[in-house]
C-alpha positions in Angstrom: 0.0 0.0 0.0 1.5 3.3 -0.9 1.8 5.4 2.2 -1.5 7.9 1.1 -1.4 11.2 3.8 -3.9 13.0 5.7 -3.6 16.5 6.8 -6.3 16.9 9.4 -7.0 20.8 10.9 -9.6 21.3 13.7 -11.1 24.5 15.1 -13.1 26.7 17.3 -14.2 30.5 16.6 -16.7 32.5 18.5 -20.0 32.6 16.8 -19.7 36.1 15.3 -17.0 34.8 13.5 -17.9 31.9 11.9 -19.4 33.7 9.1 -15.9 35.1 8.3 -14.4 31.7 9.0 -16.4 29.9 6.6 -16.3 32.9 3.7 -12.4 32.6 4.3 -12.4 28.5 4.0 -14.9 28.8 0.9 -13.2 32.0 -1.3 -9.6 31.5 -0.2 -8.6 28.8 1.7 -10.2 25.6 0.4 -9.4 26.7 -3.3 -5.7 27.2 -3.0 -5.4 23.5 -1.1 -7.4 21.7 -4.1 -4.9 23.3 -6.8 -2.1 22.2 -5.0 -0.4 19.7 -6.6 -0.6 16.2 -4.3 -3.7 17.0 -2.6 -6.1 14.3 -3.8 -9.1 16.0 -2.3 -10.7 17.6 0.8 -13.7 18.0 3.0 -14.9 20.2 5.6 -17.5 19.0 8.7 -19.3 20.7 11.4 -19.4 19.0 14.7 -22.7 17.2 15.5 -20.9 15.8 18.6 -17.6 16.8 20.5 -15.1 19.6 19.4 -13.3 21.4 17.9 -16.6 22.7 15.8 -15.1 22.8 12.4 -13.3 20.1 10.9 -11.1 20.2 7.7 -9.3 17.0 5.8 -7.5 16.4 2.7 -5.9 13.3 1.0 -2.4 13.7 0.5 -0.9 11.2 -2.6 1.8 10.9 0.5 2.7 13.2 3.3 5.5 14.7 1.4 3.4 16.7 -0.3 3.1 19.2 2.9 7.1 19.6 1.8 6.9 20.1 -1.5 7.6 23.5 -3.2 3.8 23.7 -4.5 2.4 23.4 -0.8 5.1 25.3 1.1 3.9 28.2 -1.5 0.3 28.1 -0.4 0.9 27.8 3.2 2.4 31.1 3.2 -0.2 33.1 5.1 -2.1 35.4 3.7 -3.6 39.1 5.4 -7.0 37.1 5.1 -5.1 33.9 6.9 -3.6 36.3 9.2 -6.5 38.2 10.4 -9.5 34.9 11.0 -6.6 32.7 12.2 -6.4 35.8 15.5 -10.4 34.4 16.2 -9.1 30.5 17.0 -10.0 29.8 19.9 -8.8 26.4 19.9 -6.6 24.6 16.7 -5.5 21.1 16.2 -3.3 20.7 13.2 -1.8 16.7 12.7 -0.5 15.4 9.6 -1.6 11.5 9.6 0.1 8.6 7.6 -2.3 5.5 6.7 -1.6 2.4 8.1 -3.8 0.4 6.8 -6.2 -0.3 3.8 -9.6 1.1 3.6 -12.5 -0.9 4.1 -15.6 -0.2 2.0 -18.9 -1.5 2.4 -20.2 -1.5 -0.7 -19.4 1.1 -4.1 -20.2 3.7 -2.2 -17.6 5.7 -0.1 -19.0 8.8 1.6 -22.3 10.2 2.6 -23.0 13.2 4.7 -21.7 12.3 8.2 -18.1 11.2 9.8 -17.4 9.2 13.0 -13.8 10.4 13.8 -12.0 8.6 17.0 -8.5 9.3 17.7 -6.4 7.8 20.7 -3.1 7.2 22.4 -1.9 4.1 24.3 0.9 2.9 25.8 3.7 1.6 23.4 3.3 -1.9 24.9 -0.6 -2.0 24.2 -0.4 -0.7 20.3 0.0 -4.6 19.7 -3.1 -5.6 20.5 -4.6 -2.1 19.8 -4.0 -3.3 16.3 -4.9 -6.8 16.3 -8.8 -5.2 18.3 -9.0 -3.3 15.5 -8.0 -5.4 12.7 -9.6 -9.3 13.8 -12.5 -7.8 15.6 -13.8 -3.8 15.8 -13.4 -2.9 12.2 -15.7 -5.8 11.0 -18.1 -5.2 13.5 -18.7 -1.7 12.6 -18.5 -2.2 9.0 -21.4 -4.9 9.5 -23.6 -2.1 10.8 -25.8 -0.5 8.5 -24.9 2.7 7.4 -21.3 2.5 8.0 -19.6 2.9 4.1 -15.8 3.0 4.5 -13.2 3.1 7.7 -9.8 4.1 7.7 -6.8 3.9 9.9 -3.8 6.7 10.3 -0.7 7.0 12.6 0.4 10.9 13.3 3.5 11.9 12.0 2.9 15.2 13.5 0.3 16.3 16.3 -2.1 13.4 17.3 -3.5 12.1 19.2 -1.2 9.1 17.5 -4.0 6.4 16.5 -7.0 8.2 13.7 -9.9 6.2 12.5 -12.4 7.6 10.4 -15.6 6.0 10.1 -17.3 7.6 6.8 -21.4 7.1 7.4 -24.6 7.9 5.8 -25.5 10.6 8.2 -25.0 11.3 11.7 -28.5 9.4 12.1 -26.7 6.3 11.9 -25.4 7.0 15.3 -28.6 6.7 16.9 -30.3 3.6 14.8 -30.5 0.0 17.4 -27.5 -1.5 15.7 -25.0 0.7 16.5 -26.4 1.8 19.9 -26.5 -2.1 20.5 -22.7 -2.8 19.6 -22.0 0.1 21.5 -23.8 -0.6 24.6 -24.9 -3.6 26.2 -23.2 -6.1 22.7 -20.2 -4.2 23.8 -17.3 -7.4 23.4 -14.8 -8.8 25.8 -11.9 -7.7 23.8 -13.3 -4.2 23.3 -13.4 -3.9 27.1 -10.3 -5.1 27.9 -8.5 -2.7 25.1 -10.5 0.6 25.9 -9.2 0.9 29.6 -5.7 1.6 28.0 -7.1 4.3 25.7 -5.8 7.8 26.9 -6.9 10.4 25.8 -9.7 9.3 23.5 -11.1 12.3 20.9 -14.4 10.7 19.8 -16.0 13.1 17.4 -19.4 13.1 15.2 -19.3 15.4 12.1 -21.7 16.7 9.2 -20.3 17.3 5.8 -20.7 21.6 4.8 -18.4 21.1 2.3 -16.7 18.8 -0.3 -13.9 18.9 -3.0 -15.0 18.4 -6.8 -13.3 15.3 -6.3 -14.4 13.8 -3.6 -15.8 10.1 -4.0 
């Protein structure tokens, strides 16, 4: 598997500047990262559940790209970049490597909500962090209906260190029987034991405002 990139950004403004934020993502922002050569495509979400509120992502053909002439040129900040980055309140920038092949459930890739859960553990327990996620929790989700694609990342800067991103039909699928089942009382032996080693956890529901062109 070739070693595909995620740049992942996260952030708060006050509410009387979200307007700008979102002109600023929409006219500037999100335009100069789709040009940029290596950037397969991006998304932006709005938090249904947890924060930061805003969520941005794009696909990286590796992370690389985020040193490469072409991006290094669009990073430069500009006075608009300058000016709504002084409302953050709170930013989380990590640049994520993936580790392991997606999973689809079907043709279809994306709908309009994302399940994002990010966690650190101890050196000793990414082991069997792995072998939870790859012989048990990834299947179970993925047998859920609703759930279309997940995806595993490492951090290569920021974190927390572990990403997976659960790509859904909506939010809604959040609240049908099955998943509140296999995440309640069909909650598994192995899940139990691996969870108590989970510090922190960023567990994170998101709506898609915006897509790339490209986006599948």
């Amino acid at each position: 598997m070739a070693d595909k990139g995620m740049l992942l950004v996260m952030i708060d403004v006050p509410a009387e500047h979200e307007a700008e934020l979102n002109r600023w993502y929409d006219e500037e922002h999100f335009p100069e990262r789709m040009a940029c050569d290596g950037i397969l495509n991006g998304r932006r979400m709005s938090a249904v559940e947890g924060g930061p509120n805003y969520l941005a992502y794009y696909d990286l053909t590796s992370p690389a790209v985020l040193q490469a002439p072409a991006y290094q040129k669009v990073a430069t900040r500009t006075p608009w970049t300058t000016r709504v980055s002084r409302n953050f309140t709170r930013s989380m920038r990590s640049v994520y490597v993936e580790i392991r092949p997606e999973v689809v459930n079907g043709s279809r890739k994306t709908g309009t909500g994302l399940l994002l859960v990010a966690i650190d553990v101890a050196p000793e327990h990414e082991p069997e962090l792995h072998r939870w996620y790859d012989e048990e929790h990834v299947r179970e989700r993925m047998a859920i209906p609703g759930f279309l694609r997940v995806r595993r990342f490492q951090a290569l800067e920021g974190g927390p260190k572990f990403l997976a991103l659960y790509d859904i039909e909506s939010p809604d699928v959040l609240e049908t029987p099955e998943y509140k089942y296999w995440s309640g009382p069909g909650t598994t032996d192995f899940t139990k034991r691996i969870r108590v080693h989970f510090n922190p956890i960023l567990r994170n529901v998101y709506r898609q405002i915006r897509a790339s062109d490209s986006w599948l």
